[in-house]
C-alpha positions in Angstrom: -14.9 28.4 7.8 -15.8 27.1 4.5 -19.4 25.0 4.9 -21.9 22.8 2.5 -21.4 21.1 -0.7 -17.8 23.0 -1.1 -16.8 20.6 1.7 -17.0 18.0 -0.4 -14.6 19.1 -2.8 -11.8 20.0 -0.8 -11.8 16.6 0.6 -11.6 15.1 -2.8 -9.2 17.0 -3.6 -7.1 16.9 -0.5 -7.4 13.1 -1.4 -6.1 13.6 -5.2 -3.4 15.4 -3.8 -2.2 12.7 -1.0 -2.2 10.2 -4.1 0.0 12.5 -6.0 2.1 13.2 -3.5 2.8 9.6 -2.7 2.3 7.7 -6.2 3.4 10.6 -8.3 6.2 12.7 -6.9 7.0 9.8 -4.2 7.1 11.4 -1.2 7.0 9.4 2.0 3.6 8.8 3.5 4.1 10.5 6.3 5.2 13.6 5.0 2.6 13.6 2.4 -0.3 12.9 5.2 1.4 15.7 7.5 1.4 18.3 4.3 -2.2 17.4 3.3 -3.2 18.0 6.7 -1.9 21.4 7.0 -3.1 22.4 3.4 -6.4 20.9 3.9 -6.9 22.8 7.1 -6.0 26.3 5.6 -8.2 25.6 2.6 -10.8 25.1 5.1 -10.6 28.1 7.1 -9.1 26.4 10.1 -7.0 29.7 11.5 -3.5 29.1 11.4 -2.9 29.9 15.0 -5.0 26.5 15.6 -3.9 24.3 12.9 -0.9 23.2 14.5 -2.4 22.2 17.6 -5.0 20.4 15.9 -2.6 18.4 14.0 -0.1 17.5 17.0 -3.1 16.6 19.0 -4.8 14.3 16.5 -1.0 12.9 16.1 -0.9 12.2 19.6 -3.8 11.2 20.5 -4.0 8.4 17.7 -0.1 7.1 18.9 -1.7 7.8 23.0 -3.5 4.5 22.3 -1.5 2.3 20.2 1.8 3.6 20.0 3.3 0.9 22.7 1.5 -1.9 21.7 2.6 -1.4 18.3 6.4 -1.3 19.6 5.9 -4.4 21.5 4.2 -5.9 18.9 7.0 -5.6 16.2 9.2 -6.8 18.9 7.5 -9.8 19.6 7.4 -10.5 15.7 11.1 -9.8 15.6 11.3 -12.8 18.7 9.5 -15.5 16.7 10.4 -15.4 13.1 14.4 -14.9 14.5 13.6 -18.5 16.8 12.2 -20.6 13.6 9.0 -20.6 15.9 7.2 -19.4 12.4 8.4 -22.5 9.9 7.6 -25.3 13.0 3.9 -24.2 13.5 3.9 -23.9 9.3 5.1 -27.5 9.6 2.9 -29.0 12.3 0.0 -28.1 10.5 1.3 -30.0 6.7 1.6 -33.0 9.0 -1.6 -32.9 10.2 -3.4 -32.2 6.5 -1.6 -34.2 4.7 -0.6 -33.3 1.2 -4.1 -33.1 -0.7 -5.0 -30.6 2.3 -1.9 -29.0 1.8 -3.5 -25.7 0.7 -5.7 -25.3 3.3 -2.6 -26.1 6.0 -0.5 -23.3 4.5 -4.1 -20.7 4.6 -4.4 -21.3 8.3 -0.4 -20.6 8.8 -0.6 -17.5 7.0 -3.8 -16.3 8.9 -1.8 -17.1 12.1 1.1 -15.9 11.6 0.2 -12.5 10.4 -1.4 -12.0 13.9 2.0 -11.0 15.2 4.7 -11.4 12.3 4.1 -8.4 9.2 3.2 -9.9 6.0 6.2 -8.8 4.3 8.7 -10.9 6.5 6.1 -13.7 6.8 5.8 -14.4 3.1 9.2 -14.0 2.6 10.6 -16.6 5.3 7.5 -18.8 4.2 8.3 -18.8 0.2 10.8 -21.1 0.7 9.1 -24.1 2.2 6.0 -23.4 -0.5 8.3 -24.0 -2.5 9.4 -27.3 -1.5 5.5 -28.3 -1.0 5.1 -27.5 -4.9 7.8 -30.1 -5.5 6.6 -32.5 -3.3 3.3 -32.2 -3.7 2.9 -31.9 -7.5 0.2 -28.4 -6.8 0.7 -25.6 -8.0 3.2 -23.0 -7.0 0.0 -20.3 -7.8 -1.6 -22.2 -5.4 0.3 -22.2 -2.3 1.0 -18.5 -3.0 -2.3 -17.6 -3.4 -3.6 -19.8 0.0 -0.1 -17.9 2.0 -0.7 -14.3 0.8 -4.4 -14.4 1.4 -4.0 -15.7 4.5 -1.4 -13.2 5.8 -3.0 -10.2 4.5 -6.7 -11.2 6.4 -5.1 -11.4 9.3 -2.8 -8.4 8.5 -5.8 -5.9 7.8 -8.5 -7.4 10.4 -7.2 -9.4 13.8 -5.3 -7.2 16.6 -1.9 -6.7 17.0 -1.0 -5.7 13.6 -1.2 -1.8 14.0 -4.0 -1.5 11.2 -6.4 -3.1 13.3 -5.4 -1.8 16.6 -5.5 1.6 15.3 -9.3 0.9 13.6 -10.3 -0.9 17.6 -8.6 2.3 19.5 -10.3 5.0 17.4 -14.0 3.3 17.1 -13.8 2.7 21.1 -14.3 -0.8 20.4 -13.5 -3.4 23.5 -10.0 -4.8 22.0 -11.2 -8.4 23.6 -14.4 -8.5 21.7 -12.6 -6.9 18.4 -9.9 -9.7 18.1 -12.9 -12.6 18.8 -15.3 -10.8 16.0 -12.0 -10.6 13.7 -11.2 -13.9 13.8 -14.6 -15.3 13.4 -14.9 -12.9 10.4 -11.6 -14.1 9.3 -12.1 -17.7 8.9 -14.9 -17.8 5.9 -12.3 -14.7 4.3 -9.0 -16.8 4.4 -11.0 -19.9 3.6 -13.2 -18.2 0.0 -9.9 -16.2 -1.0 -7.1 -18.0 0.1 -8.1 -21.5 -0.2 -11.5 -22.1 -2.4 -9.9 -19.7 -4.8 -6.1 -20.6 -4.4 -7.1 -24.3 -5.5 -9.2 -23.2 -8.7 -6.6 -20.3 -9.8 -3.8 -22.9 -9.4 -5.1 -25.8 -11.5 -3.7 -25.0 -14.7 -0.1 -23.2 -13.8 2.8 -25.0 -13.2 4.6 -26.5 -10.2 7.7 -24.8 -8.7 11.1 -25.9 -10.4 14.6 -25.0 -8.6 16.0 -21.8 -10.2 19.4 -20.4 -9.9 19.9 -18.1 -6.7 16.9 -19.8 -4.8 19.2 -20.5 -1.5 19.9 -16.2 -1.2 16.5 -15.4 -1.5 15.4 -14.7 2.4 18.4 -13.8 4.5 16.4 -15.1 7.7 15.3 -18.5 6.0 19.1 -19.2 5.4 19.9 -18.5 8.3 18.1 -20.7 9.7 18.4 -23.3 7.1 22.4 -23.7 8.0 22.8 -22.9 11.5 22.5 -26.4 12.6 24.3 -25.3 15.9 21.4 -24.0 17.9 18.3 -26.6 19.7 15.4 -26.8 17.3 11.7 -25.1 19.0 9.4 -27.4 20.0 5.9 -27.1 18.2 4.3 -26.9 21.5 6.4 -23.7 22.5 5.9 -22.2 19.7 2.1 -22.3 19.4 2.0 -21.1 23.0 3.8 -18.1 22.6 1.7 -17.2 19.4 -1.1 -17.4 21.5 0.1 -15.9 24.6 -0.7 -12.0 24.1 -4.2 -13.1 22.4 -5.5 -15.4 25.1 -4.4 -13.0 28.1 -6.2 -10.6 26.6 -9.3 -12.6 25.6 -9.1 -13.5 29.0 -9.5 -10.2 30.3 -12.9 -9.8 28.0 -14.7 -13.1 29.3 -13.2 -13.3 33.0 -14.6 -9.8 33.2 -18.1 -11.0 31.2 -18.5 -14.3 33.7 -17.4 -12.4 37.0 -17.9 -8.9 37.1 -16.2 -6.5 39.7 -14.6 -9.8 41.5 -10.7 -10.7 42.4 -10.1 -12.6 39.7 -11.4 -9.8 37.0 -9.4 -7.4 38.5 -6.2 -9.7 38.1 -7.2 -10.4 34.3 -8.1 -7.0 33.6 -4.8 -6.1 34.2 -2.9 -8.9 33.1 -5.1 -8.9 29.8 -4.8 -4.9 29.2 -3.3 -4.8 25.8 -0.1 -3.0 26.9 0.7 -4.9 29.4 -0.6 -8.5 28.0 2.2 -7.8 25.0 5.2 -6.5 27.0 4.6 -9.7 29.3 4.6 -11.8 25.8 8.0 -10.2 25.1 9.4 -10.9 28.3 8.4 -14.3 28.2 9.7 -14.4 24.4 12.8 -13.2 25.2 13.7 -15.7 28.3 12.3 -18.2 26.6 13.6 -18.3 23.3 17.0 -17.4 23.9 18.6 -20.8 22.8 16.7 -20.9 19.8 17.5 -17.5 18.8 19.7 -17.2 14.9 20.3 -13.5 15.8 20.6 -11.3 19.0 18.5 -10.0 20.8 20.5 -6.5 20.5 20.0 -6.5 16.3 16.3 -8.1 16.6 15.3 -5.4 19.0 17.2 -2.6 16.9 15.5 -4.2 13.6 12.0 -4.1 15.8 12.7 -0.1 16.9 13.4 0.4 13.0 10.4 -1.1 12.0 7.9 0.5 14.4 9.5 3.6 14.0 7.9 4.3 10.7 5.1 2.6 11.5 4.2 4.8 14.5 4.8 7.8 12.0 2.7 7.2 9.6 -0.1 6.0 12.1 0.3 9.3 14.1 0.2 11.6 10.3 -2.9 9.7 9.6 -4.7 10.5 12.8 -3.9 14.1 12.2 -5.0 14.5 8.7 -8.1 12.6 10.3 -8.1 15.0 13.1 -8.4 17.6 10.4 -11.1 16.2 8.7 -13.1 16.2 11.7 -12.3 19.7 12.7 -13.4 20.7 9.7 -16.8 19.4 9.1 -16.1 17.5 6.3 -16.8 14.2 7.9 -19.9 14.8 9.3 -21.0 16.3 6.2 -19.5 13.8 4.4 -21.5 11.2 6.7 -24.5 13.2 6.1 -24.1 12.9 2.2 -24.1 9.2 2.4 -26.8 9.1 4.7 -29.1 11.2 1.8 -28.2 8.4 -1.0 -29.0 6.0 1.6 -25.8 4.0 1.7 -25.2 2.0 5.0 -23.2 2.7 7.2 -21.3 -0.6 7.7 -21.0 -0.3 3.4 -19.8 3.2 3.6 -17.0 2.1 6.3 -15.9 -0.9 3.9 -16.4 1.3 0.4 -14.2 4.2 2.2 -11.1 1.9 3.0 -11.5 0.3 -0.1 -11.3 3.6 -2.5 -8.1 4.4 0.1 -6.2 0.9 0.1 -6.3 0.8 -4.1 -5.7 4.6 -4.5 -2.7 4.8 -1.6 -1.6 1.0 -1.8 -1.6 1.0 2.2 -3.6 -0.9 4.0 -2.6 0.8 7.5 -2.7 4.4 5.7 -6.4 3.2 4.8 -7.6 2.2 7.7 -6.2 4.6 10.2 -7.8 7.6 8.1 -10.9 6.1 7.4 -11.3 5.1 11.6 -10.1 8.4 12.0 -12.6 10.1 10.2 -15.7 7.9 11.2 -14.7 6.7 14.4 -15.4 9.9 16.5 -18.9 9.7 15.0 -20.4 6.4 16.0 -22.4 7.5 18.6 -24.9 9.6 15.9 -24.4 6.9 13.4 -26.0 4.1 15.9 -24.2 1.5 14.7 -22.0 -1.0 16.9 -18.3 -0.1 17.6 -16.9 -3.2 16.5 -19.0 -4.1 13.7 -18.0 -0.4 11.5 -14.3 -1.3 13.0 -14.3 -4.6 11.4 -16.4 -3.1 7.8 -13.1 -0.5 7.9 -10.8 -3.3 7.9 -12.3 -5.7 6.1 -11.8 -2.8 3.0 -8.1 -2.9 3.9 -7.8 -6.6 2.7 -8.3 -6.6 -0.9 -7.7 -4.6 -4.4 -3.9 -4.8 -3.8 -2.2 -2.9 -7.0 0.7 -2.4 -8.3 1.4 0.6 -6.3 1.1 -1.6 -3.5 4.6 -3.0 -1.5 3.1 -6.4 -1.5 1.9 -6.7 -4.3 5.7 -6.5 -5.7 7.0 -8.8 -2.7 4.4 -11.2 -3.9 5.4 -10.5 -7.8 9.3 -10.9 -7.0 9.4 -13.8 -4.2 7.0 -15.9 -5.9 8.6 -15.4 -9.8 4.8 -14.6 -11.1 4.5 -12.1 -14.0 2.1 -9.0 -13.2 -1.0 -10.6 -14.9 -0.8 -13.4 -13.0 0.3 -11.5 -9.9 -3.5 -9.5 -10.4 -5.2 -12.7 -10.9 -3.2 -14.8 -8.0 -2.8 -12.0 -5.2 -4.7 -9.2 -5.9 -8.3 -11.3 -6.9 -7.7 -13.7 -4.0 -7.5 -10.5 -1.8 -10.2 -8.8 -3.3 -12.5 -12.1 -2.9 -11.2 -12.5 1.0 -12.3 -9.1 1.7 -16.2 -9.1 0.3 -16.3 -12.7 1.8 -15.3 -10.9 5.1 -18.0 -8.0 4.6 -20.6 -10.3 4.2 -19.2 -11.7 7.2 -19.7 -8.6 9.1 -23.4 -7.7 7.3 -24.7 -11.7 9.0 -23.1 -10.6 12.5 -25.2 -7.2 12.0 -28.3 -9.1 12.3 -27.4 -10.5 16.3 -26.6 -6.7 17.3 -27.9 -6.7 20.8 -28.0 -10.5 20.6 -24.3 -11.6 21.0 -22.2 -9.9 23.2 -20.1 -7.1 22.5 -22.2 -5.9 19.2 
């Protein structure tokens, strides 16, 4: 097998070739992960007789941990934006800010409802009632999109369910309980620097929103539930209690189990409050729950769910073999050793690494499932803590959003923002959220040993 510096070069240039692959000649990630892999390993000297069972088994390990929760978890985003659960918590919290606060009210929607909803879907059933907050208001519709799309793509790229996260947690061996506590703390100076400090500043001299032709077509699913009066409105109440429901059982696994060790009432959280189980008991629940409130049924939101995770799952399993590759080859830990030499830390090598991936691929789940795929396995020589390199990874994944980037053009169309301001709304905002969440991560660093699970 091909050794030393050489290393180096084939993983640059498996790299070159995965952008090419997918920004150049298109292909699918998946298939361009899955060809990479196989090329990459040959190049190496991986024998052929092995290099499929490498790949399948870095595939299926990867999709071993995650690959129900992220089912369930699409399902259970499917459940709430299809209720209207999404636009009354959006709602409660412009009553309770007021409209000077505004801003800040529509950062802390989007940072909650990107914990189970994707961003795409969430910015699109939220652009209309940003819309009618630039009216009201008199702020800027730069504003509100800047506050919104920060928000949703912190939580998007750091706090468990959202695959990207829960991928990064399963492959650093990081306690899930501890990760999504960490994440959230991390996530609140991110949302608040990027989404709102900046989102106010950007927003000062651009225009509000004005009504444009073909406005009421823009979101099928905000329409939908704009003139189906038919149906019993959610209750705010109910609908902050389900968001929560998957995160608290399994918080509550993490500090039952903490407080009372080996006791009854750990043993009924742990298992309650395992990750699996915590979000097919939040789909259950869902799904009795909200029936009345549903727009859609349950047949087409579970079939739009299955669609959705299918492709998902597929690209998170292809990038836990090409990492699988990477590892068998050597070229992490040499890669790791390299670093080491020039004396770059660890936690900045994590963030720097999904960084370089997110603006070359345009992915943030292709980022960080590769880059926890590659340094994950090695955490034990790098003595660092598990959730602190897990959070570094995904902090990278937040910002330098281009234009090869499917959000970046969901931001760009749904908002009506040329491509300048687009890179100085969306992609600046983001870029800001994800150093503010680094430095975040470098403070916590100092309490290793100090607060719990660091």
């Amino acid at each position: 097998m091909v050794t030393g510096s050489a290393l180096i070069f084939i993983f640059i240039g498996s790299l070159l070739a995965l952008f090419a692959l997918i920004l150049k000649f298109k292909w699918d990630p998946f298939l361009a992960l899955i060809a990479v892999a196989v090329v990459t390993g040959l190049v190496v000297g991986i024998p052929y007789t092995e290099l499929p069972g490498v790949i399948t088994t870095g595939f299926g390990n990867t999709l071993a941990g995650v690959g129900i929760m992220i089912g369930l978890g699409v399902m259970f985003g499917e459940l709430l934006a299809a209720s209207g659960a999404i636009e009354r918590i959006a709602n409660s919290l412009l009553r309770v800010s007021g409209k000077e606060k505004s801003p800040l009210a529509i950062t802390i929607t989007g940072t909650a409802v990107s914990i189970p909803v994707f961003f795409d879907a969430a910015f699109v059933i939220l652009i209309n009632l940003i819309r009618k907050l630039s009216q009201s208001t008199k702020i800027s519709m730069v504003t509100f999109i800047t506050a919104l799309a920060v928000g949703l793509i912190v939580s998007h790229s750091l706090i468990p369910p959202t695959p990207g996260p829960l991928v990064v947690a399963e492959n650093t061996g990081s306690g899930l309980g501890y990760f999504i506590l960490y994440s959230m703390l991390v996530a609140i100076p991110a949302v608040l620097v990027g989404g709102w400090w900046y989102g106010v500043r950007v927003g000062k001299h651009s225009p509000i929103y004005i009504p444009q032709a073909g406005d009421a077509g823009v979101t099928e699913v905000a329409a939908s539930l704009e003139s189906d009066q038919a149906r019993p409105e959610i209750g705010t109440k109910l609908s902050y209690l389900l968001l929560l429901l998957p995160i608290v059982l399994i918080l509550m696994n993490t500090i039952i189990g903490l407080i009372f060790p080996e006791t009854f009432a750990s043993g009924i959280f742990g298992f309650l409050g395992e990750k699996n189980l915590a979000l097919f008991i939040s789909v259950l629940v869902a799904a009795f729950v909200l029936r009345p409130y549903l727009r859609d049924s349950k047949e087409n939101l579970y079939a739009k769910a299955i669609s959705s995770a299918g492709l998902i799952l597929l690209i998170t399993g292809a990038g836990g073999a090409f990492g699988a590759v990477i590892r068998h080859s050597g070229i992490g830990d040499y890669l790791v050793e390299v670093m080491q030499l020039w004396s770059i830390p660890v936690l900045l090598l994590g963030f720097l690494f999904s960084q370089i991936l997110r603006a070359s691929l345009g992915s943030t789940t292709v980022a960080l499932v590769t880059t926890s795929s590659i340094l994950g396995p090695m955490i034990a020589d790098l003595n660092v803590s598990p959730v602190l390199l897990g959070l570094a990874i995904c902090a990278g994944g937040i910002g330098l959003s281009l234009p090869n980037d499917s959000g970046f053009w969901v931001v760009n169309k749904f908002g009506r923002l040329t491509v300048p301001e687009t890179l100085k709304t969306w992609t600046i905002g983001g870029s800001l959220a994800g150093i503010t969440a680094f430095i975040a991560i470098y403070i916590l660093s100092f309490f290793v040993g100090i607060l719990p699970g660091l």
